[in-house]
PDB file with SEQRES, HELIX, SHEET and CRYST1 records, atoms N, CA, C and O in Angstrom:
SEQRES   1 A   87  UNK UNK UNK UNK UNK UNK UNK UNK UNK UNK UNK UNK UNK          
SEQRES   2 A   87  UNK UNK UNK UNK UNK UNK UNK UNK UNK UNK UNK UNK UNK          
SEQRES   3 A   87  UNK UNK UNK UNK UNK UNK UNK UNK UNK UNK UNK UNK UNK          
SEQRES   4 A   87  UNK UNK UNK UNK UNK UNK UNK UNK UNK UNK UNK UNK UNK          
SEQRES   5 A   87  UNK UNK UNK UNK UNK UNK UNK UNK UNK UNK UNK UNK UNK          
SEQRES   6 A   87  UNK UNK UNK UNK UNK UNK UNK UNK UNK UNK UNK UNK UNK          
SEQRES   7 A   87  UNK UNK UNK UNK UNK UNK UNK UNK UNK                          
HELIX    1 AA1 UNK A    3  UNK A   14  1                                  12    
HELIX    2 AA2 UNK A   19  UNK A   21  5                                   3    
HELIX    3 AA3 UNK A   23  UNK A   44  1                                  22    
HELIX    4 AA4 UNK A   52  UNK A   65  1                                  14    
HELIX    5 AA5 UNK A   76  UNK A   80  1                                   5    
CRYST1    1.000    1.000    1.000  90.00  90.00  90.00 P 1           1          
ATOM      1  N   UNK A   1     110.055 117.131  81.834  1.00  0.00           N  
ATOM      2  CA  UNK A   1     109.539 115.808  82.139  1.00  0.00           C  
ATOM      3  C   UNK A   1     109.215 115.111  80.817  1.00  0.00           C  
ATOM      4  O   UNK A   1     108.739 115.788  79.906  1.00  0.00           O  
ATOM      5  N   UNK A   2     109.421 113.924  80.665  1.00  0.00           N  
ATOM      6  CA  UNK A   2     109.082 113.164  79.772  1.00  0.00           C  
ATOM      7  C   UNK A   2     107.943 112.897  79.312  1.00  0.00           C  
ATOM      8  O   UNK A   2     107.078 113.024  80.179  1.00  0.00           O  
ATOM      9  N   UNK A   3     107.483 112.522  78.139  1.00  0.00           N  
ATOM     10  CA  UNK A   3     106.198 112.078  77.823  1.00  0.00           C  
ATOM     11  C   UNK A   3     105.744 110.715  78.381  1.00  0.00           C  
ATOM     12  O   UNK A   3     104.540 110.483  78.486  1.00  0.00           O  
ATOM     13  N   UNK A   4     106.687 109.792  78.748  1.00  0.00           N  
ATOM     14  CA  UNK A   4     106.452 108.801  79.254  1.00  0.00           C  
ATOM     15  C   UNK A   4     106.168 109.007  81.031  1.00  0.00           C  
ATOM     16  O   UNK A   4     105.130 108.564  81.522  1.00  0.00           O  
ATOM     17  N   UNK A   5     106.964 109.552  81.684  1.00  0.00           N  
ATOM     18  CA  UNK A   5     107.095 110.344  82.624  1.00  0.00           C  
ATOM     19  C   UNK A   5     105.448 110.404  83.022  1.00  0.00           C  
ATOM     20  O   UNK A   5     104.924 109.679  83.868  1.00  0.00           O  
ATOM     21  N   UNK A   6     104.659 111.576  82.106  1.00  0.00           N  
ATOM     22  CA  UNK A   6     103.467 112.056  81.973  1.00  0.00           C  
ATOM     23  C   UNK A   6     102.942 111.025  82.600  1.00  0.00           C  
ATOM     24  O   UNK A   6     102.816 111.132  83.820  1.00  0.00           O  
ATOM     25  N   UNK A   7     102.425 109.544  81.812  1.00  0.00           N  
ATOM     26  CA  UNK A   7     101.794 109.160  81.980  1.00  0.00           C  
ATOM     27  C   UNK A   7     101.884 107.999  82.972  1.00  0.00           C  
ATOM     28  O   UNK A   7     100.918 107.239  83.041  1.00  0.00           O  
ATOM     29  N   UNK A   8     102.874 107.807  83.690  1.00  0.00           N  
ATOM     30  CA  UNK A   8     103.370 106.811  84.465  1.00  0.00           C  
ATOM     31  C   UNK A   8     103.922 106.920  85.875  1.00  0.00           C  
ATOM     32  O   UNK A   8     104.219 106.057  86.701  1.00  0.00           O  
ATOM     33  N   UNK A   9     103.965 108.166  85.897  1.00  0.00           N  
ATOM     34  CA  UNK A   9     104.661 108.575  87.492  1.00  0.00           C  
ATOM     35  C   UNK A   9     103.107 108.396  88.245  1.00  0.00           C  
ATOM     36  O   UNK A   9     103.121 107.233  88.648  1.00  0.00           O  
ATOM     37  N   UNK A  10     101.465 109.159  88.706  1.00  0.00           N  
ATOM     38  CA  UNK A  10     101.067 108.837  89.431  1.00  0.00           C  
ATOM     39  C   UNK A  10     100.559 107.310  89.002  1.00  0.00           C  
ATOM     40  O   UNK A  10     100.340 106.812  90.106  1.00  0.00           O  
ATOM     41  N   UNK A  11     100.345 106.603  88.311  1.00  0.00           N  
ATOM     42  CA  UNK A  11     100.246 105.218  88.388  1.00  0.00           C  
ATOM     43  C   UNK A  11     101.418 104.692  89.308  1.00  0.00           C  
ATOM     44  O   UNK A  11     101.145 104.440  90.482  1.00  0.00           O  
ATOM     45  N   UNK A  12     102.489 104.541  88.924  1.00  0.00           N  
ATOM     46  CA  UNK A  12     103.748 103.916  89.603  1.00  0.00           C  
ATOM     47  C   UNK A  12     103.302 104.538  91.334  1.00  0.00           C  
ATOM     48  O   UNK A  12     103.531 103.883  92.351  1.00  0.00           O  
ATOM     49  N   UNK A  13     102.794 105.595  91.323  1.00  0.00           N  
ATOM     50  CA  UNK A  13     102.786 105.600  92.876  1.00  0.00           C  
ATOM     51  C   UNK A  13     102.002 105.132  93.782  1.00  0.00           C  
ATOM     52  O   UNK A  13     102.048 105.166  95.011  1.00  0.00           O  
ATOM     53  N   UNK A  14     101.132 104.602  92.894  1.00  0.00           N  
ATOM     54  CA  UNK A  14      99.833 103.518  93.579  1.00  0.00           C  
ATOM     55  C   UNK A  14      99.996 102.607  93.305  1.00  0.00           C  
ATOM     56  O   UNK A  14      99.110 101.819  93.636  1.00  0.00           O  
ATOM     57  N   UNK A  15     101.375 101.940  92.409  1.00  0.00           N  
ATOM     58  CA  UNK A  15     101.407 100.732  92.518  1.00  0.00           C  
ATOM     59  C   UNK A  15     100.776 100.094  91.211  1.00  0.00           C  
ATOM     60  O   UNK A  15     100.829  98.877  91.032  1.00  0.00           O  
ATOM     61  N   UNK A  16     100.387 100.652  90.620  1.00  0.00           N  
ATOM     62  CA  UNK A  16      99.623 100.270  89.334  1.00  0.00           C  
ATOM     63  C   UNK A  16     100.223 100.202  88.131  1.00  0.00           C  
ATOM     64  O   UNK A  16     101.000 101.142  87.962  1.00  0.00           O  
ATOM     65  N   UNK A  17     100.168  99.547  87.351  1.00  0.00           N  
ATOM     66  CA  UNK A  17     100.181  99.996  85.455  1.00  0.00           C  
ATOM     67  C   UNK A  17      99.676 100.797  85.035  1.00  0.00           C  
ATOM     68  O   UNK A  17      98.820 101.232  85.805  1.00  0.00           O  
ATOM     69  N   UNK A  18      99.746 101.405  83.934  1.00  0.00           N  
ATOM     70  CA  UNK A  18      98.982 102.562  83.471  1.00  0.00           C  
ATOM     71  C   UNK A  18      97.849 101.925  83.556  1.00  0.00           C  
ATOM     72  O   UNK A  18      96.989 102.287  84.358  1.00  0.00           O  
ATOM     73  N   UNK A  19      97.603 100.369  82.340  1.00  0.00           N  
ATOM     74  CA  UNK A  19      95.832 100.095  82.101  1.00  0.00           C  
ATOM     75  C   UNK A  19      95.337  99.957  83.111  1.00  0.00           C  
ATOM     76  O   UNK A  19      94.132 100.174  83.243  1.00  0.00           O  
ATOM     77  N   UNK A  20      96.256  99.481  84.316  1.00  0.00           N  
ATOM     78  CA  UNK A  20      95.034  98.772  85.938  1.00  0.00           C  
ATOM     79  C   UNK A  20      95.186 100.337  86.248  1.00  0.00           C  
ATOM     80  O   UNK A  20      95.169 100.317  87.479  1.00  0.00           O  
ATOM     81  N   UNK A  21      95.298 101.419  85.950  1.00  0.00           N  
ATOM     82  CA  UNK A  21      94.846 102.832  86.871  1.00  0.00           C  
ATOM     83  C   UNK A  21      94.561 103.161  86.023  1.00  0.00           C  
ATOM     84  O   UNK A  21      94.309 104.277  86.477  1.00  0.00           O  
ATOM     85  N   UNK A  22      94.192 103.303  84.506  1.00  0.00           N  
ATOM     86  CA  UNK A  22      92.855 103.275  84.055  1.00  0.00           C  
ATOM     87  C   UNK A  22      91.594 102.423  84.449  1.00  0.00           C  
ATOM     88  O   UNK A  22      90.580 103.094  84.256  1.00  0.00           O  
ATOM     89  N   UNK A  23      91.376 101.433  84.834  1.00  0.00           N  
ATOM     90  CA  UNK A  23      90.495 100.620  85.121  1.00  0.00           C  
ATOM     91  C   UNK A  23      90.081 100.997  86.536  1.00  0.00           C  
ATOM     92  O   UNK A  23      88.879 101.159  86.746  1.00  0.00           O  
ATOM     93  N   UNK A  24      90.714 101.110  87.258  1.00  0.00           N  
ATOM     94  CA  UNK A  24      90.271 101.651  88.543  1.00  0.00           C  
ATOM     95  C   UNK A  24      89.580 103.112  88.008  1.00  0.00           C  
ATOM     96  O   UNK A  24      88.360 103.201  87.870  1.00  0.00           O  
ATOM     97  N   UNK A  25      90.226 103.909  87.807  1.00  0.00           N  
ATOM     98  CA  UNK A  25      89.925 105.479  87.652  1.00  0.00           C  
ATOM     99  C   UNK A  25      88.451 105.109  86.888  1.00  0.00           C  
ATOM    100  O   UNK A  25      87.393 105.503  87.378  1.00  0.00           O  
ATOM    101  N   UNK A  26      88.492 104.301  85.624  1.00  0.00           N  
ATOM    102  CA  UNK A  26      86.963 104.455  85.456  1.00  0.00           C  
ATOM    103  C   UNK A  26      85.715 103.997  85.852  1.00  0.00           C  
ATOM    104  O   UNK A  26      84.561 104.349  85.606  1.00  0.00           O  
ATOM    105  N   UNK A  27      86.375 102.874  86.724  1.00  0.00           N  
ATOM    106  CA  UNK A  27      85.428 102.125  87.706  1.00  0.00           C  
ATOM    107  C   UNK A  27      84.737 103.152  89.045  1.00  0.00           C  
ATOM    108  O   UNK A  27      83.727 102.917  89.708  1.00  0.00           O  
ATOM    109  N   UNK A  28      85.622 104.260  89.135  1.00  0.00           N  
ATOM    110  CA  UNK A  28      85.014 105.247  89.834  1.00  0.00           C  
ATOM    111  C   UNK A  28      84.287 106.450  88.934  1.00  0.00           C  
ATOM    112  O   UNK A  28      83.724 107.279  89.650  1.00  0.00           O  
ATOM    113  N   UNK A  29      84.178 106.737  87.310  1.00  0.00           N  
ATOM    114  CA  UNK A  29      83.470 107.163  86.896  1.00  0.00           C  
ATOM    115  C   UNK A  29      82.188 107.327  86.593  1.00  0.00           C  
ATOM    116  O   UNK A  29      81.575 108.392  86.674  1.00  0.00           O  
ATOM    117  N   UNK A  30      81.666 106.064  86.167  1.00  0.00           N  
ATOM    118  CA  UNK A  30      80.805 105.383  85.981  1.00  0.00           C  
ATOM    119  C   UNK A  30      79.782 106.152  87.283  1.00  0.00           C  
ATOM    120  O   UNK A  30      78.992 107.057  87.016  1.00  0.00           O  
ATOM    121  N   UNK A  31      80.018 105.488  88.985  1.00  0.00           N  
ATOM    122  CA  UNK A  31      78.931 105.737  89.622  1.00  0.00           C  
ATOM    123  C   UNK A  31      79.127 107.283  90.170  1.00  0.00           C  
ATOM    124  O   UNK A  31      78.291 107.757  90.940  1.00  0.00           O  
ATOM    125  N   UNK A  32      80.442 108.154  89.671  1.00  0.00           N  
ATOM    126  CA  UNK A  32      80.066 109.399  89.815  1.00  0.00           C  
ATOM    127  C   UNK A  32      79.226 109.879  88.869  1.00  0.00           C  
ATOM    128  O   UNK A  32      78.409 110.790  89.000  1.00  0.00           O  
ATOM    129  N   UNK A  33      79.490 109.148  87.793  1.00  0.00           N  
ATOM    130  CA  UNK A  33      78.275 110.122  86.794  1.00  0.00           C  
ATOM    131  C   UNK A  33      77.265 109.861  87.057  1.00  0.00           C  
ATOM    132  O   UNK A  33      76.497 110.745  86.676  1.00  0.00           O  
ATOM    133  N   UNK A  34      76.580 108.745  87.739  1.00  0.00           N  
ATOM    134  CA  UNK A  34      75.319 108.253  87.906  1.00  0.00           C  
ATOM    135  C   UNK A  34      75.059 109.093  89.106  1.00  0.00           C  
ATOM    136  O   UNK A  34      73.865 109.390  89.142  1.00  0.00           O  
ATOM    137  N   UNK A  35      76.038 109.805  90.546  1.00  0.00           N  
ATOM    138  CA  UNK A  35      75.902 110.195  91.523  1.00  0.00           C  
ATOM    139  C   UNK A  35      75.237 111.734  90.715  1.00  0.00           C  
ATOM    140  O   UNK A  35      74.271 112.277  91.249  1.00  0.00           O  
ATOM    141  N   UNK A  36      75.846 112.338  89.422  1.00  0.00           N  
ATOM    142  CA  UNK A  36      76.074 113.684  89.437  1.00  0.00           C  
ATOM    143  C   UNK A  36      74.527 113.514  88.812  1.00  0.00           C  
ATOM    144  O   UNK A  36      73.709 114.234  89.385  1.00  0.00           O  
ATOM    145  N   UNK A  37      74.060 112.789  87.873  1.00  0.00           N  
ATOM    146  CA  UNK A  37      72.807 113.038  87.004  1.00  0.00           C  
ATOM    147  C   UNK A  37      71.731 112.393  88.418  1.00  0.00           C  
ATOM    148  O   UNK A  37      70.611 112.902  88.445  1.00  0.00           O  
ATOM    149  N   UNK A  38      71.908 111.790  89.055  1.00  0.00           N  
ATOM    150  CA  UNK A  38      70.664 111.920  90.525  1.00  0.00           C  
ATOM    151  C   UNK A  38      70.822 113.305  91.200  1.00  0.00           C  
ATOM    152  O   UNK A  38      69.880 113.974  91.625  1.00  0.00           O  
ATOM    153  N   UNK A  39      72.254 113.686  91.253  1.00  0.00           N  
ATOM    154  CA  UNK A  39      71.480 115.241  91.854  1.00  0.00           C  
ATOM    155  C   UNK A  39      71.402 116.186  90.791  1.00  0.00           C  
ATOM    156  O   UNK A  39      71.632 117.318  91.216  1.00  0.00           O  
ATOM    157  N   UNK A  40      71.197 116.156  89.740  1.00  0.00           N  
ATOM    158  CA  UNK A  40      70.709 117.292  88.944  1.00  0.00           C  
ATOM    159  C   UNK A  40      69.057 116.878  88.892  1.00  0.00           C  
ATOM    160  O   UNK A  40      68.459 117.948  89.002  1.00  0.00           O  
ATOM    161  N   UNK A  41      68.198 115.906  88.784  1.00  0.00           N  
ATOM    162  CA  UNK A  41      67.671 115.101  89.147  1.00  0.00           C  
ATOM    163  C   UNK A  41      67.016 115.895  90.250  1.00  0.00           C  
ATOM    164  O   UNK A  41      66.152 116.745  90.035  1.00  0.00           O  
ATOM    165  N   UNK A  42      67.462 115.580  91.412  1.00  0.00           N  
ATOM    166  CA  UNK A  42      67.193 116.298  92.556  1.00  0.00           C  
ATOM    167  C   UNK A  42      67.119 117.774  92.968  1.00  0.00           C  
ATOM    168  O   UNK A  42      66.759 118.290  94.026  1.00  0.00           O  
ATOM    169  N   UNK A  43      67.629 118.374  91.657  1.00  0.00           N  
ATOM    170  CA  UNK A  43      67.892 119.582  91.952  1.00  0.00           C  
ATOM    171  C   UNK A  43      66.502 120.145  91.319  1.00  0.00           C  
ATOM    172  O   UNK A  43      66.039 120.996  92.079  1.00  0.00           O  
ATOM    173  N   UNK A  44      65.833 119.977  90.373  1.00  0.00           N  
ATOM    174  CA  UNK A  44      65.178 119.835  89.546  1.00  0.00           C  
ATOM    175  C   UNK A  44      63.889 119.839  90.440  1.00  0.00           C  
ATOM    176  O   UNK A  44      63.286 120.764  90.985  1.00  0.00           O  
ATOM    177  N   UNK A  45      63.632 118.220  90.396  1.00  0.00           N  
ATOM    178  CA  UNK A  45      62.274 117.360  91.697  1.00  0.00           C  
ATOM    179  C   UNK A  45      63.233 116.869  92.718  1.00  0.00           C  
ATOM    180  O   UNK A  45      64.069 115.967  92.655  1.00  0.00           O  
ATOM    181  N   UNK A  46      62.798 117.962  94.004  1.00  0.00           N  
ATOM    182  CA  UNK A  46      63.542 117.526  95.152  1.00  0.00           C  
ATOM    183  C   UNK A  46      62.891 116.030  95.920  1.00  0.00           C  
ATOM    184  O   UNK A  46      63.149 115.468  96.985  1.00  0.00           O  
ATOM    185  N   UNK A  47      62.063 115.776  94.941  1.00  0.00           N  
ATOM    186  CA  UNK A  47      61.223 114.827  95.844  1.00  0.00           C  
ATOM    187  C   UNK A  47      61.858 113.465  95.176  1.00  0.00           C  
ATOM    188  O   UNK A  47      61.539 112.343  95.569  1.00  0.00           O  
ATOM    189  N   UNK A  48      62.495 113.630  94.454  1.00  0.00           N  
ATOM    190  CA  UNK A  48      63.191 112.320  93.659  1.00  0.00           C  
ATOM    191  C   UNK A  48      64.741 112.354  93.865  1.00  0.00           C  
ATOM    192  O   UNK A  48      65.472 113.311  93.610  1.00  0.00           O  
ATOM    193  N   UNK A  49      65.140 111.043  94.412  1.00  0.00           N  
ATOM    194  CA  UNK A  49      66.239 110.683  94.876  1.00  0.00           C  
ATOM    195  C   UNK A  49      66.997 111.847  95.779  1.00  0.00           C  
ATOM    196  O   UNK A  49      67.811 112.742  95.554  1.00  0.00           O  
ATOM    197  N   UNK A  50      66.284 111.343  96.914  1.00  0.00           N  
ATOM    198  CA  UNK A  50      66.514 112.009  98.178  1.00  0.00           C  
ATOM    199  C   UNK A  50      67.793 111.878  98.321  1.00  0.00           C  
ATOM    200  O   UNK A  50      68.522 112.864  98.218  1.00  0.00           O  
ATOM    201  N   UNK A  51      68.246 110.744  98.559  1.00  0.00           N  
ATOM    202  CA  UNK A  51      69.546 110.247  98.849  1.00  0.00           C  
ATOM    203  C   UNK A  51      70.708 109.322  98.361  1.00  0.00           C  
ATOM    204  O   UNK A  51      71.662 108.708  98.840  1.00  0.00           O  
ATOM    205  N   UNK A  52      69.970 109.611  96.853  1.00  0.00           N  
ATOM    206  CA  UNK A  52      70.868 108.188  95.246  1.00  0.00           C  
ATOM    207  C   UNK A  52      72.275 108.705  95.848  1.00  0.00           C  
ATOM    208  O   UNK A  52      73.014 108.139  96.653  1.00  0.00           O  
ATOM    209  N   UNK A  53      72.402 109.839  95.269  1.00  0.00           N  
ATOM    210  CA  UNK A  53      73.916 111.085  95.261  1.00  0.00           C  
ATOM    211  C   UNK A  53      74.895 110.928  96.194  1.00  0.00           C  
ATOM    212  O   UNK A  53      76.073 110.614  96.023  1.00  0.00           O  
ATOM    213  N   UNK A  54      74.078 111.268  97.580  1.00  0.00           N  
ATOM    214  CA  UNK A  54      75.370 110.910  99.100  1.00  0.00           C  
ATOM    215  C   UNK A  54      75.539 110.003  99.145  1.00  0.00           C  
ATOM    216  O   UNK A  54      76.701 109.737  99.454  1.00  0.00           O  
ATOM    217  N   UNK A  55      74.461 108.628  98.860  1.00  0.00           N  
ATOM    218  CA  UNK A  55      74.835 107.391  98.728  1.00  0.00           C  
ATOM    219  C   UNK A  55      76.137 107.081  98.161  1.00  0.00           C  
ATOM    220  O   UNK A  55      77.119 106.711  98.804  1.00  0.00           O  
ATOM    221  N   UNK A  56      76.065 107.271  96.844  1.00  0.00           N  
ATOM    222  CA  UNK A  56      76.876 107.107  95.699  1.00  0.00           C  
ATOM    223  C   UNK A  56      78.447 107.825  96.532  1.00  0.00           C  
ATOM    224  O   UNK A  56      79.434 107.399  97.131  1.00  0.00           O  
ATOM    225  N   UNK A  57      77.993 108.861  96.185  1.00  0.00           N  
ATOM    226  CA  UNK A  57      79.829 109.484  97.111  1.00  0.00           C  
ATOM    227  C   UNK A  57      79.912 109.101  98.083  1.00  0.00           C  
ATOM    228  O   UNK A  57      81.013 109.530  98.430  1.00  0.00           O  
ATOM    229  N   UNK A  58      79.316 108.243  99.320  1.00  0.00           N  
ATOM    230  CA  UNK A  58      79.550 107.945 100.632  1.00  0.00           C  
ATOM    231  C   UNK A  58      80.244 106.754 100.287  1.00  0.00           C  
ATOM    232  O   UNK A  58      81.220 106.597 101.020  1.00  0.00           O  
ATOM    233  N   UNK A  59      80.057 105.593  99.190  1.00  0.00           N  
ATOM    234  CA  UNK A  59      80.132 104.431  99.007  1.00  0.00           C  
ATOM    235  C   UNK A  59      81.840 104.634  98.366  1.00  0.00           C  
ATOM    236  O   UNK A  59      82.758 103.999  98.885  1.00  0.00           O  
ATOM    237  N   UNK A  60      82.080 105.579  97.215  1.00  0.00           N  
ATOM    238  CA  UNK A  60      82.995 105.843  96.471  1.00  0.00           C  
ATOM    239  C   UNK A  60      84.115 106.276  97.326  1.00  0.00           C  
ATOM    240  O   UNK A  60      85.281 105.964  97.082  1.00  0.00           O  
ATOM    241  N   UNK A  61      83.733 107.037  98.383  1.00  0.00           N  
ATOM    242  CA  UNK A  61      84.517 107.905  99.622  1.00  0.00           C  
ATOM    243  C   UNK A  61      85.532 106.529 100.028  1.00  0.00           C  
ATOM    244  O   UNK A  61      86.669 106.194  99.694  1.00  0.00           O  
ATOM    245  N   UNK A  62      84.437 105.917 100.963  1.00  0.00           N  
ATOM    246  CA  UNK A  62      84.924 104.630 101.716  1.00  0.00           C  
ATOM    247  C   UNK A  62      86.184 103.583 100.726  1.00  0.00           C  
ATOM    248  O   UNK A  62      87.308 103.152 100.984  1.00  0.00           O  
ATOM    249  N   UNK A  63      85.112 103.490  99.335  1.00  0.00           N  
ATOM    250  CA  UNK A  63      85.925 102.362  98.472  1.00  0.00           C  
ATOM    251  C   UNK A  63      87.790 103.325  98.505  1.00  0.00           C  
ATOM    252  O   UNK A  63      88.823 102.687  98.705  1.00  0.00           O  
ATOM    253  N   UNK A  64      87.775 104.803  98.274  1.00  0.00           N  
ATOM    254  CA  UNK A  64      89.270 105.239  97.550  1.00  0.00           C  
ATOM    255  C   UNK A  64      89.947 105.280  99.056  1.00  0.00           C  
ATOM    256  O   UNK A  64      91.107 104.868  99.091  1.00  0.00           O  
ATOM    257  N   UNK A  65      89.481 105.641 100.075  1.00  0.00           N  
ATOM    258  CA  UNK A  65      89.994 106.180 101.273  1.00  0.00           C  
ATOM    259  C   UNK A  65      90.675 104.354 101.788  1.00  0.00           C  
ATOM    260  O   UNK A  65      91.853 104.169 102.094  1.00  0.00           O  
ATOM    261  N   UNK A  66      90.209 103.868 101.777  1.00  0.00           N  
ATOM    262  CA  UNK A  66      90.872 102.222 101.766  1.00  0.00           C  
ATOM    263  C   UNK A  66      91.563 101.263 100.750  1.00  0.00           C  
ATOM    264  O   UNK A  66      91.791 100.067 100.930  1.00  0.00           O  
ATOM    265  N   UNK A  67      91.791 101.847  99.890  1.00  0.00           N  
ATOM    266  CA  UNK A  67      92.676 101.690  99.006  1.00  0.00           C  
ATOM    267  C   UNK A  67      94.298 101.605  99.368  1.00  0.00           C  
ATOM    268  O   UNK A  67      94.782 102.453 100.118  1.00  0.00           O  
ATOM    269  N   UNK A  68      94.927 100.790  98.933  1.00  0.00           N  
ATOM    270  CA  UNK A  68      96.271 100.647  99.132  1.00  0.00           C  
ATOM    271  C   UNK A  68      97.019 100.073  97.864  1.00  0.00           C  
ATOM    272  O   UNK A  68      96.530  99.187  97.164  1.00  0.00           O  
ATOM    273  N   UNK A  69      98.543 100.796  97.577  1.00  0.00           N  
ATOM    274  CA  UNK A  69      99.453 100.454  96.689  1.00  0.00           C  
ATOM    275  C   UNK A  69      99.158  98.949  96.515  1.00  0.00           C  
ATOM    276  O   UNK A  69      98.681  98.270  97.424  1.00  0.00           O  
ATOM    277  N   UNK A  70      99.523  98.388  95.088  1.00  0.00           N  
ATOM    278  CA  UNK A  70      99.339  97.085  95.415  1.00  0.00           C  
ATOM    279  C   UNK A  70     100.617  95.988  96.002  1.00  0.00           C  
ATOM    280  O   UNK A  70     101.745  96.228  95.572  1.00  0.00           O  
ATOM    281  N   UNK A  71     100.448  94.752  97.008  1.00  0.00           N  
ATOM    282  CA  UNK A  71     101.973  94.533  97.243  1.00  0.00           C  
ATOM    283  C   UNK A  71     103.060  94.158  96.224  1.00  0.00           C  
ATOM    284  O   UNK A  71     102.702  93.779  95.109  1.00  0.00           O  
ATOM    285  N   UNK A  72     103.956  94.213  96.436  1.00  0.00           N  
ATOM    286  CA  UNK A  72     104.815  93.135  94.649  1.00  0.00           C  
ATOM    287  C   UNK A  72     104.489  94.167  93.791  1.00  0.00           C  
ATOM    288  O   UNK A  72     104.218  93.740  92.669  1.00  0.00           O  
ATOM    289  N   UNK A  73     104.396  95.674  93.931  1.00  0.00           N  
ATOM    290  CA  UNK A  73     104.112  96.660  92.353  1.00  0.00           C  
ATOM    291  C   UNK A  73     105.158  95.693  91.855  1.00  0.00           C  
ATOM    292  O   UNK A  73     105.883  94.815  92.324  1.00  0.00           O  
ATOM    293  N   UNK A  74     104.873  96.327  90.544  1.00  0.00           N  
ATOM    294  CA  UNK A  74     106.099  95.756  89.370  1.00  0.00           C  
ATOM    295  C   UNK A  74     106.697  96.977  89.288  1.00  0.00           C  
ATOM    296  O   UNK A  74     106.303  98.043  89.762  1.00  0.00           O  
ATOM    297  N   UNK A  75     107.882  96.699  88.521  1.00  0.00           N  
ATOM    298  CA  UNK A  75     108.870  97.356  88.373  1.00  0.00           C  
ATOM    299  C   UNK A  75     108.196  98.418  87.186  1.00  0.00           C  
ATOM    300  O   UNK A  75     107.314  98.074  86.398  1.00  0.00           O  
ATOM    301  N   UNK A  76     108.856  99.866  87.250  1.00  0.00           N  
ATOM    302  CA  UNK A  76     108.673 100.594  86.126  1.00  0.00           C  
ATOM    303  C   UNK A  76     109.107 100.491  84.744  1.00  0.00           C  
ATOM    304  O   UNK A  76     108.701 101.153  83.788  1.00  0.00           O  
ATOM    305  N   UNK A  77     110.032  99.528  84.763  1.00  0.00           N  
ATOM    306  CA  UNK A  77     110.605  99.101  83.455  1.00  0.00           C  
ATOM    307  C   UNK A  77     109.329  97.644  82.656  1.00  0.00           C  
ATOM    308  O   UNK A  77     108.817  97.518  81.543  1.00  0.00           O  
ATOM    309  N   UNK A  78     109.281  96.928  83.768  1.00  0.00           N  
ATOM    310  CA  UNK A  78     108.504  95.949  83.380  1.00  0.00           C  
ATOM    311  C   UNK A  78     106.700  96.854  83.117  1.00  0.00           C  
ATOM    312  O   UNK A  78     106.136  96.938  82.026  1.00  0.00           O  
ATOM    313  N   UNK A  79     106.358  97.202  83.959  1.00  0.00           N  
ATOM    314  CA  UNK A  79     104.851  98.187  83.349  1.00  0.00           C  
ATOM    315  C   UNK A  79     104.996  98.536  81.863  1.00  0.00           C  
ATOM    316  O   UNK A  79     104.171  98.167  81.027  1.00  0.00           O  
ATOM    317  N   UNK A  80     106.199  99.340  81.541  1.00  0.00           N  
ATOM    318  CA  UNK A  80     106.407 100.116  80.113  1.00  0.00           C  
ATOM    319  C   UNK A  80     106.406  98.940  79.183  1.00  0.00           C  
ATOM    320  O   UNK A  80     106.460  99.494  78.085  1.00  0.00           O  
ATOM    321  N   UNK A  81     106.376  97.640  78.963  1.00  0.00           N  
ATOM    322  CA  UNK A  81     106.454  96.591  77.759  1.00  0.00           C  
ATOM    323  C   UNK A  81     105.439  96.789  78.107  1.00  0.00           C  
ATOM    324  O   UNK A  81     105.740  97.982  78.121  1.00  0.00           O  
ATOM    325  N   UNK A  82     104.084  96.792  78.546  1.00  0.00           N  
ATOM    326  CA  UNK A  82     103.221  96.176  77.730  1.00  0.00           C  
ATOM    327  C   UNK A  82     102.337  97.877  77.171  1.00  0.00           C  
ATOM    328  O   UNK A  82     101.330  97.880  76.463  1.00  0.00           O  
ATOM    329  N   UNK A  83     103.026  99.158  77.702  1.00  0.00           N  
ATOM    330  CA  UNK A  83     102.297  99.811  76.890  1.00  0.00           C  
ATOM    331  C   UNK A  83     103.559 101.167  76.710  1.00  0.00           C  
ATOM    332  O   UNK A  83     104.015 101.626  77.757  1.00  0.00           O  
ATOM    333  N   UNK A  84     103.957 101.621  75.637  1.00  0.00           N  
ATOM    334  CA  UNK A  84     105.075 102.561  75.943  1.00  0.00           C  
ATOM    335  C   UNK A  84     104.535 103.905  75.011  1.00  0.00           C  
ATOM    336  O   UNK A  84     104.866 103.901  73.826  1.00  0.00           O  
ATOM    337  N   UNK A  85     103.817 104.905  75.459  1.00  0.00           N  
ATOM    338  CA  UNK A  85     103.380 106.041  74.618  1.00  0.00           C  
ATOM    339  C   UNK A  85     104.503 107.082  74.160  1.00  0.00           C  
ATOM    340  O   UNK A  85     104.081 108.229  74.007  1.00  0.00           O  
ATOM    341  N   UNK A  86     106.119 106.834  73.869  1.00  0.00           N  
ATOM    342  CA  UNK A  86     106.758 107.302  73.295  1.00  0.00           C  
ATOM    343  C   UNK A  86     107.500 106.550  71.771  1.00  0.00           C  
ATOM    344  O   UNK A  86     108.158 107.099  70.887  1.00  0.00           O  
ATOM    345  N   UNK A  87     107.027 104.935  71.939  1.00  0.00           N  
ATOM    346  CA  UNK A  87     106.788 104.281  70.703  1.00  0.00           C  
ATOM    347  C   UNK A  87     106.159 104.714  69.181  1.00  0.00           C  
ATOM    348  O   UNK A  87     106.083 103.875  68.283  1.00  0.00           O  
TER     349      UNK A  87                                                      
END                                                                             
């Protein structure tokens, strides 16, 4: 498999560019890390943030599980101009 390959086949299958499935992917980082440090948090003082954590993954659950390819993807040739990691 290609190095380009690597980084572009599961993007292309959601429909994305590499940077917009970076941007998504870290837009779901962000409130997992905030989900993971409330339950360590909790693990700690059970009496603090009862429910930050399931919140957080209940909310994140819903947002990926409704997610859809986007319509009009672009083409895989057109994605690679604006970023090509075998350049």
């Amino acid at each position: 498999m290609s190095l380009k390959r690597l980084f572009t086949e599961h993007p292309d299958s959601v429909g994305e560019s590499y940077f917009e499935h970076m941007a998504v992917a870290l837009s779901f980082a962000g409130p997992l890390l905030m989900a993971g440090l409330a339950a360590l948090v909790h693990a700690v003082l059970p009496f603090l943030c009862l429910t930050t954590a399931s919140r957080i993954v209940k909310r994140l659950h819903a947002r990926m599980t409704s997610r859809h390819p986007h319509p009009g993807s672009h083409d895989s040739r057109e994605r690679m101009l604006a970023w090509d990691p075998v350049i």
